[in-house]
C-alpha positions as CSV (number, residue, x, y, z in Angstrom):
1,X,5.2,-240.2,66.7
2,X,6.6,-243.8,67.3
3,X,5.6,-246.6,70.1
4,X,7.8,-248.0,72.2
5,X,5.5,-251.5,72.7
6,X,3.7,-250.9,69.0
7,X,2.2,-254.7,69.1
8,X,0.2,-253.4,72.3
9,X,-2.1,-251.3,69.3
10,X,-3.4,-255.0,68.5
11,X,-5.7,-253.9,71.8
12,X,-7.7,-251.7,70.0
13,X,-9.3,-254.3,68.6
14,X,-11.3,-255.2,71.7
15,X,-13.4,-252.6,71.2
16,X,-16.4,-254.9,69.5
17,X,-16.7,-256.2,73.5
18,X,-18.2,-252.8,74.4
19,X,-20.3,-252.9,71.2
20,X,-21.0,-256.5,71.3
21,X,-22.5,-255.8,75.0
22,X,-24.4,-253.0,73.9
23,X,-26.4,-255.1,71.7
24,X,-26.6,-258.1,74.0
25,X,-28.2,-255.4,76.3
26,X,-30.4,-254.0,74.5
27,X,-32.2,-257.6,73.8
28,X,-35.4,-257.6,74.6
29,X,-36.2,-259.4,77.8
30,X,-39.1,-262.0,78.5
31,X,-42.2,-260.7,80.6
32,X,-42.3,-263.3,83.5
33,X,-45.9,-263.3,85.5
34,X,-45.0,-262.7,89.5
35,X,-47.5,-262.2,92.0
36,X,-45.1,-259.1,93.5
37,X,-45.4,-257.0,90.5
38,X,-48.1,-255.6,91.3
39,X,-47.0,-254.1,94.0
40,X,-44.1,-252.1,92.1
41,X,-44.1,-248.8,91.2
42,X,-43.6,-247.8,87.4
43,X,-39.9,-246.2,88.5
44,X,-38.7,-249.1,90.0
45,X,-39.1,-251.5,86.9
46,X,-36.7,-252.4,85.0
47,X,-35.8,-250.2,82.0
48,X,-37.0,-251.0,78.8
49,X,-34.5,-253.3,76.7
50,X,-35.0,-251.5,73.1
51,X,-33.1,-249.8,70.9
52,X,-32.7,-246.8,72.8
53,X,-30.9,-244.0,71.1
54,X,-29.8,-242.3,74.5
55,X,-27.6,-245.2,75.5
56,X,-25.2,-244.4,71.7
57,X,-23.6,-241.7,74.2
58,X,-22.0,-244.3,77.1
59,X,-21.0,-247.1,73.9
60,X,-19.0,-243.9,72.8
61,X,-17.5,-243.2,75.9
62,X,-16.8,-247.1,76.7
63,X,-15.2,-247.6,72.9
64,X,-12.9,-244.6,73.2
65,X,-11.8,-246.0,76.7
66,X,-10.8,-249.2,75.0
67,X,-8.9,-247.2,72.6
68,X,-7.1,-244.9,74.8
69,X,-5.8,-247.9,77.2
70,X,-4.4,-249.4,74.1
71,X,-2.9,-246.2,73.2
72,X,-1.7,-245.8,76.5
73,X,0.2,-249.6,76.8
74,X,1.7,-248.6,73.6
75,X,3.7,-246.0,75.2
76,X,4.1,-243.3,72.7
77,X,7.3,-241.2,71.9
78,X,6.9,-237.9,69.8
79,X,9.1,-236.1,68.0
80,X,7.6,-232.1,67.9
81,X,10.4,-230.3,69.1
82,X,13.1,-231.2,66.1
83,X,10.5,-231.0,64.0
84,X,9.4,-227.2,64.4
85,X,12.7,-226.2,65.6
86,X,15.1,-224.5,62.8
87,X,18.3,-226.3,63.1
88,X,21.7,-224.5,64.3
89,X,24.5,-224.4,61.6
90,X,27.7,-225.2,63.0
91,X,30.7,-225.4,60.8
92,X,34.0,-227.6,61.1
93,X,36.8,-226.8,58.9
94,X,40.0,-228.6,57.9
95,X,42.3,-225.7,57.5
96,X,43.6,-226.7,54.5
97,X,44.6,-223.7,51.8
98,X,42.9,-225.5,49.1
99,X,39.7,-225.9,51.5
100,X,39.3,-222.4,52.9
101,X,39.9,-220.8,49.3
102,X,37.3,-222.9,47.9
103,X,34.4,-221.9,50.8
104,X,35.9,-218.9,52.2
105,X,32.8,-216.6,51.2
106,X,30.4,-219.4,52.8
107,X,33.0,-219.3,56.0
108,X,32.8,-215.7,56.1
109,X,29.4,-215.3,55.6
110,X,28.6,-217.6,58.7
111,X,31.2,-215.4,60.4
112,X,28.5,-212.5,59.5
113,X,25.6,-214.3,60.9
114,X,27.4,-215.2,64.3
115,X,27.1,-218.9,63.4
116,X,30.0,-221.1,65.5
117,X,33.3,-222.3,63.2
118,X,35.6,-224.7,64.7
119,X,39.0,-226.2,63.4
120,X,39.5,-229.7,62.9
121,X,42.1,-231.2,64.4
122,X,43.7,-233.1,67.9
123,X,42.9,-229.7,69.5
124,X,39.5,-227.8,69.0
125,X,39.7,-224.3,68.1
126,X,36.8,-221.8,68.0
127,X,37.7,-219.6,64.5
128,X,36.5,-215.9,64.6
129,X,38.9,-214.7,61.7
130,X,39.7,-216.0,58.4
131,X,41.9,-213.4,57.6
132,X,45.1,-214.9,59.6
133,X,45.0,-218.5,60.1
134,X,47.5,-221.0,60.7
135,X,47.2,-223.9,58.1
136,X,47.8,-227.4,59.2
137,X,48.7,-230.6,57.2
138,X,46.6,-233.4,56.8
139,X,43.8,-234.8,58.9
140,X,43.6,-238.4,60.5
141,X,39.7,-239.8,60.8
142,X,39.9,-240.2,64.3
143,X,40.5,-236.8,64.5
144,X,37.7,-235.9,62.6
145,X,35.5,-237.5,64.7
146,X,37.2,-236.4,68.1
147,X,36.1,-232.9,66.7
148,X,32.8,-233.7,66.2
149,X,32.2,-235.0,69.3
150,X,33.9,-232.0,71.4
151,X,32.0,-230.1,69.0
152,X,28.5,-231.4,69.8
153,X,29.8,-231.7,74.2
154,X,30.6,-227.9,73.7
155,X,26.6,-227.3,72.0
156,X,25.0,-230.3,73.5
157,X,22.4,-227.0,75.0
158,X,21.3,-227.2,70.7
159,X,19.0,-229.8,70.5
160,X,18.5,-229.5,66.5
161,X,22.1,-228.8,65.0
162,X,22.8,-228.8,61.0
163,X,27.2,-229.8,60.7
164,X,28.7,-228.2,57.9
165,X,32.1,-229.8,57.2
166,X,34.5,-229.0,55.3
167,X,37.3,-230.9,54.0
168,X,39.9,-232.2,51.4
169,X,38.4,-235.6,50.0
170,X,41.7,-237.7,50.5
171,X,41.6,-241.6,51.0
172,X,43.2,-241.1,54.1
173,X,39.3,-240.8,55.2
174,X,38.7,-244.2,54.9
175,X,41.1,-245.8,57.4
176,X,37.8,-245.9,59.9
177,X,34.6,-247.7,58.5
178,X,32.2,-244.9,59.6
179,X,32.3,-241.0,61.2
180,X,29.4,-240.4,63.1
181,X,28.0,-237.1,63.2
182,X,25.4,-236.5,66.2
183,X,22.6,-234.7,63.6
184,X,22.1,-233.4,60.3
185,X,25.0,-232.5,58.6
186,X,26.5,-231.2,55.0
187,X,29.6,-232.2,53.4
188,X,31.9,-229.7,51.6
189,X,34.8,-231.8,50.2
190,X,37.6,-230.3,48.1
191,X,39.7,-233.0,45.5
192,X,43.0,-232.0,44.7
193,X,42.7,-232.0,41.1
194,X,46.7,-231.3,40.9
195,X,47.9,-233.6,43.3
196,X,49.7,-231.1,44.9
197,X,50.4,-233.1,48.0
198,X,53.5,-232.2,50.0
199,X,55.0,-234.5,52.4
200,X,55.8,-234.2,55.9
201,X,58.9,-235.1,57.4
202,X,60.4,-235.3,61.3
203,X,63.4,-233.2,62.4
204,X,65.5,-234.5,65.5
205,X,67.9,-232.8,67.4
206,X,70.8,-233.5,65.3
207,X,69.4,-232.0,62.4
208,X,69.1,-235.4,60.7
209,X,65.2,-235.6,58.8
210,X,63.2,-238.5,58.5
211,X,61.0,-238.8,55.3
212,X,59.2,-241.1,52.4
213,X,61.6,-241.0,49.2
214,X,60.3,-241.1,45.8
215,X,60.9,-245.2,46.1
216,X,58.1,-245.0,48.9
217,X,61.2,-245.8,51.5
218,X,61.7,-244.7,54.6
219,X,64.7,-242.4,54.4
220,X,67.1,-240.6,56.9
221,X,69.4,-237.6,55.7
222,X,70.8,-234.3,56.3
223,X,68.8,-232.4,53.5
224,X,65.6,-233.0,52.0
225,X,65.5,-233.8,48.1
226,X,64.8,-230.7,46.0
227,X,63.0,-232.3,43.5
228,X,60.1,-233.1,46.0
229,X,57.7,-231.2,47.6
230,X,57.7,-231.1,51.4
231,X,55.9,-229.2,53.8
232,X,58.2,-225.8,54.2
233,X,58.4,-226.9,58.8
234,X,59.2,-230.6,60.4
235,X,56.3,-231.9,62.0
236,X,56.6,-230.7,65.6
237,X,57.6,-234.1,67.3
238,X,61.6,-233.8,67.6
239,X,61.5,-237.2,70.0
240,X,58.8,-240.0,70.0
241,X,57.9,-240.2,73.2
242,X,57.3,-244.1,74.1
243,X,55.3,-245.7,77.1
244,X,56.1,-249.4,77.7
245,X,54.1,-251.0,80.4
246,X,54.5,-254.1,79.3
247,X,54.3,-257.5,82.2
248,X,55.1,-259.8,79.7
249,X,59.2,-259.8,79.8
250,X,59.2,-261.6,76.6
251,X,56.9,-259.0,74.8
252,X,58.8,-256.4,76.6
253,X,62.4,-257.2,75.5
254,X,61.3,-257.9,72.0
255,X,59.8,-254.0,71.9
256,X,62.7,-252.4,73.6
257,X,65.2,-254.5,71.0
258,X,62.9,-253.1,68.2
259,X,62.9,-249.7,68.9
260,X,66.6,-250.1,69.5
261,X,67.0,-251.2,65.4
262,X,64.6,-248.4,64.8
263,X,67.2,-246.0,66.4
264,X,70.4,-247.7,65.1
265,X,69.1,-247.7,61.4
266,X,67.0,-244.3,61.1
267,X,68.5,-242.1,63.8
268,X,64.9,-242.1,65.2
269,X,65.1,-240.1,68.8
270,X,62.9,-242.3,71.2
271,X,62.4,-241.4,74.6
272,X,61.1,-245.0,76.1
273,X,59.6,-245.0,79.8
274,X,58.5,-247.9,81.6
275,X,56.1,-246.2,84.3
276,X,54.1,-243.1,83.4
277,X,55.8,-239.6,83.6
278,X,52.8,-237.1,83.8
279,X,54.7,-234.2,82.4
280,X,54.9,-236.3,79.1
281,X,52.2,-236.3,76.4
282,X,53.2,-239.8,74.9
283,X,53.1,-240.5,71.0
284,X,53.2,-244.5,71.4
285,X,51.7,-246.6,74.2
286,X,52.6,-250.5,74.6
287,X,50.3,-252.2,76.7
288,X,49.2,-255.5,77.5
289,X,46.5,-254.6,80.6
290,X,44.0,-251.9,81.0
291,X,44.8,-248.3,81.4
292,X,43.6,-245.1,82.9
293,X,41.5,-243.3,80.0
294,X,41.5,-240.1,81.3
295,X,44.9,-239.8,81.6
296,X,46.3,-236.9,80.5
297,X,49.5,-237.8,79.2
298,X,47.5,-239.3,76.8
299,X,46.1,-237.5,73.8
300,X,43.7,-238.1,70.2
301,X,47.7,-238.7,68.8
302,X,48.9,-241.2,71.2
303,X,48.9,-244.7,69.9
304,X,47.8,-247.6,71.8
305,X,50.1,-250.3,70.7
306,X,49.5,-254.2,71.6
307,X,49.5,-257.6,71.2
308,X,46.5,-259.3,69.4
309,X,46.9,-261.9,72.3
310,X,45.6,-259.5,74.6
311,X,42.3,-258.6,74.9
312,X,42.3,-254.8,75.8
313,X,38.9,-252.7,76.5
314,X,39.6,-249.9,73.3
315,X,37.7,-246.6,73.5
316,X,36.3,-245.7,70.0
317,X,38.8,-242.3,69.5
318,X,42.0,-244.3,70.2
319,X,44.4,-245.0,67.8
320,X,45.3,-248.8,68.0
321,X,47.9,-251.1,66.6
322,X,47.9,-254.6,66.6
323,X,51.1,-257.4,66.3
324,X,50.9,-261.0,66.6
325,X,53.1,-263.4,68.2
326,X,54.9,-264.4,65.4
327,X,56.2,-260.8,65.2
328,X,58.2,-261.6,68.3
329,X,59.9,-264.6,67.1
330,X,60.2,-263.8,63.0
331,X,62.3,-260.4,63.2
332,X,59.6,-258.7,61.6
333,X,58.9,-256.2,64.7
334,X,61.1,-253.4,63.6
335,X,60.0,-253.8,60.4
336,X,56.0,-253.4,61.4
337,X,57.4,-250.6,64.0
338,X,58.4,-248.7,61.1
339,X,55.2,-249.2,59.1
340,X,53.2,-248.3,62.4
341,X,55.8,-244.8,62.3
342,X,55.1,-243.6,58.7
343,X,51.7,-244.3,59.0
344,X,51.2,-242.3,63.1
345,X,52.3,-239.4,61.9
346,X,51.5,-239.6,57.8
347,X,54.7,-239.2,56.6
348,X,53.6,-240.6,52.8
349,X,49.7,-238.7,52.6
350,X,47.7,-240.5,50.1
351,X,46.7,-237.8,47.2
352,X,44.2,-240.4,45.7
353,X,40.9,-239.1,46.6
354,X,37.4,-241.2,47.5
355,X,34.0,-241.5,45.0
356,X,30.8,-239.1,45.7
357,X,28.9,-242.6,47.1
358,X,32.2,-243.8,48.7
359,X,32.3,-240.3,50.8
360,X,28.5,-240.4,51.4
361,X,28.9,-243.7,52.5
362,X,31.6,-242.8,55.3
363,X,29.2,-240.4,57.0
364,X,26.7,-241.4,59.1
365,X,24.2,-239.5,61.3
366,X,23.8,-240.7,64.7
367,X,20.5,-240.1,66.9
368,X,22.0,-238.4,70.2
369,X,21.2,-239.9,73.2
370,X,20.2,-236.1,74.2
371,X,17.5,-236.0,71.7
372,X,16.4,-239.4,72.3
373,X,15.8,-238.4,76.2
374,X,14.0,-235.4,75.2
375,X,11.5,-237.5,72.9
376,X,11.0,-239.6,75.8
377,X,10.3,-237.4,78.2
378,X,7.5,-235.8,76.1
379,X,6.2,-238.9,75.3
380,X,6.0,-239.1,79.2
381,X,4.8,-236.1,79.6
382,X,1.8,-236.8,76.5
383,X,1.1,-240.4,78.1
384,X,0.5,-238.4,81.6
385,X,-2.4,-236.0,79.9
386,X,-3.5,-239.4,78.2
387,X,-4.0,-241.2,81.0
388,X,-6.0,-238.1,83.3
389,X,-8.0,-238.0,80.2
390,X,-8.2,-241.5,80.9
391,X,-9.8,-241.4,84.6
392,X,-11.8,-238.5,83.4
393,X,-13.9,-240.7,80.7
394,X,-13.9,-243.5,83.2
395,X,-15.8,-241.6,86.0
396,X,-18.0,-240.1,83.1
397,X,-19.2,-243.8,82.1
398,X,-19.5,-245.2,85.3
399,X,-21.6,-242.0,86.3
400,X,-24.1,-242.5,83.1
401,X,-24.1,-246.2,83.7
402,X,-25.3,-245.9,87.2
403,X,-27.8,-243.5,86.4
404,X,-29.1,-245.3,83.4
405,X,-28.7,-248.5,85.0
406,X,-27.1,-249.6,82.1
């Protein structure tokens, strides 16, 4: 149980005035000679002002009053219903070979038990066979935590959930300072001990592939080296479809002449629109003013691209770039366009994996908003009971003192 207004307990120390009045009551008064009295009858006089043991009853009653209104101005919130609730396990997997290998009696034994398994990645699919299953290539955070939060918008009916995520520990994790995950959860990381990490590349129409040599250089060519490992299929992005709304002319021919130098040097095959197409699902979006976030030519891959003049509202599960000025003027656009290319679509993965405490770290639970309405409302719903209990005691002491005239 917490308090929303704890320093309002501080009341419950006014319950000496009750006592305090008791006492002062029961003080023995001073007989005053009056001719009248003589002329009252015995009922009518004035109690006597004793210790009187049937008056311990209404000091109760008047103590546990203070103490309840203090209770109540404290305005309680509980937390039962997590607690006596047995949490649902629902699993997130990176498909990743090494991954599923590793847990694939755990995976299947939650298939056995009907519990809910889910795919990491830009789109969330439900896994009900680990039999035949596509494998995908690495993981970017921000998809990680996309998934997690369709996950728990998909079970947001579980009030208690237990995540159990699996993944391969890579230092690609750390781009983001922090993953929420909205409840208990369980980590099940995988290091690639080998370093067996292949590389993806991008395949454009004229069969010309785009890839990170052994120099860590961005390399175009007809064949891929055989003395490095690649992934055995191009990534599935055969044009990089580009959004520039751009006002600023300046800013605007400066992009459009990088991108040009992208193209001349590397082959790259850009599609470039300057007003939305809404057949397109765009891979890179320059902006300099606010834009629809619903869109649906925008996905958890497009990049928001823009100038660190600008100051742009950014969702949390964007991907966001940043240039400055000097970009515009210094030739160093293309350049940072390229850097901005190898790392949107993680053409050189990182095989260098994070420490236990850094990966611990990384994760964070976060107290749903769901939960914290729920605890709310039962605290509403106690403080109600609380305060009819309330009126209750207060017509019982008013009742006693009028009859007891005390």
């Amino acid at each position: 149980m917490e308090f929303l207004n704890p320093l309002m307990l501080w009341g419950s120390l006014a319950v000496g005035i009750p006592i305090a009045l008791h006492f002062w009551h029961q003080k023995k008064g001073q007989l005053l000679n009056w001719a009248a009295t003589q002329w009252l009858t015995e009922k009518d006089l004035q109690p006597s002002r004793g210790i009187r043991l049937d008056n311990i009853l209404l000091l109760i009653i008047r103590c546990l009053l203070v103490l309840m209104l203090a209770f109540l101005l404290a305005k309680p919130i509980l937390h039962w219903a997590t607690g006596t609730q047995n949490p649902q396990k629902i699993h997130l997997v990176q498909l990743n070979p090494l991954v599923v290998d590793n847990y694939k009696f755990e995976l299947e034994e939650a298939l056995k038990k009907g519990e809910k398994i889910y795919k990491i990645g830009a789109t969330l699919e439900s896994l009900n066979d680990m039999a035949s299953l596509t494998y995908s290539g690495s993981i970017h955070p921000l998809e990680l935590q996309t998934s997690i939060n369709k996950v728990h918008e998909l079970n947001r009916e579980v009030q208690t959930k237990q995540f159990e995520i699996y993944l391969v520990n890579s230092q690609v994790l750390s781009q983001v300072p922090s993953i929420y995950v909205p409840g208990t959860f369980t980590l099940h990381s995988v290091v690639d001990t080998l370093l067996n990490t292949t590389k993806p590349y991008l395949e454009f129409a004229g069969k010309h592939k785009l890839f990170i040599n052994q120099a860590n250089q961005l390399t175009v060519a007809a064949v891929l080296p055989p003395n490095e490992k690649f992934e055995a299929q191009p990534l599935s992005n055969n044009l990089v479809n580009v959004l520039v709304a751009l006002q600023n002319k300046t800013e605007k021919q400066a992009i459009q002449a990088a991108l040009k130098a992208l193209t001349d040097v590397y082959q790259i095959a850009f599609s470039i629109d300057e007003k939305l197409k809404l057949q397109k699902q765009y891979d890179w979006v320059f902006t300099d003013s606010k834009l629809p976030p619903d869109a649906k030519v925008f996905s958890t891959k497009t990049r928001f691209i823009f100038s660190s003049e600008n100051h742009i509202p950014i969702n949390g599960e964007w991907k966001t770039a940043q240039f400055s000025e000097e970009m515009l003027t210094n030739g160093r656009l293309p350049e940072w366009l390229g850097e901005v290319l190898v790392s949107h679509f993680q053409l050189n993965p990182s095989s260098k994996s994070l420490s236990n405490q850094q990966i611990k770290a990384l994760f964070k639970t976060l107290d749903t908003k769901s939960q914290l309405a729920v605890n709310q409302a039962e605290g509403v719903q106690f403080s109600k009971w609380i305060f009819l209990f309330f009126i209750i005691m207060l017509g019982i002491e008013r009742w006693l003192a009028i009859r007891k005239n005390a």
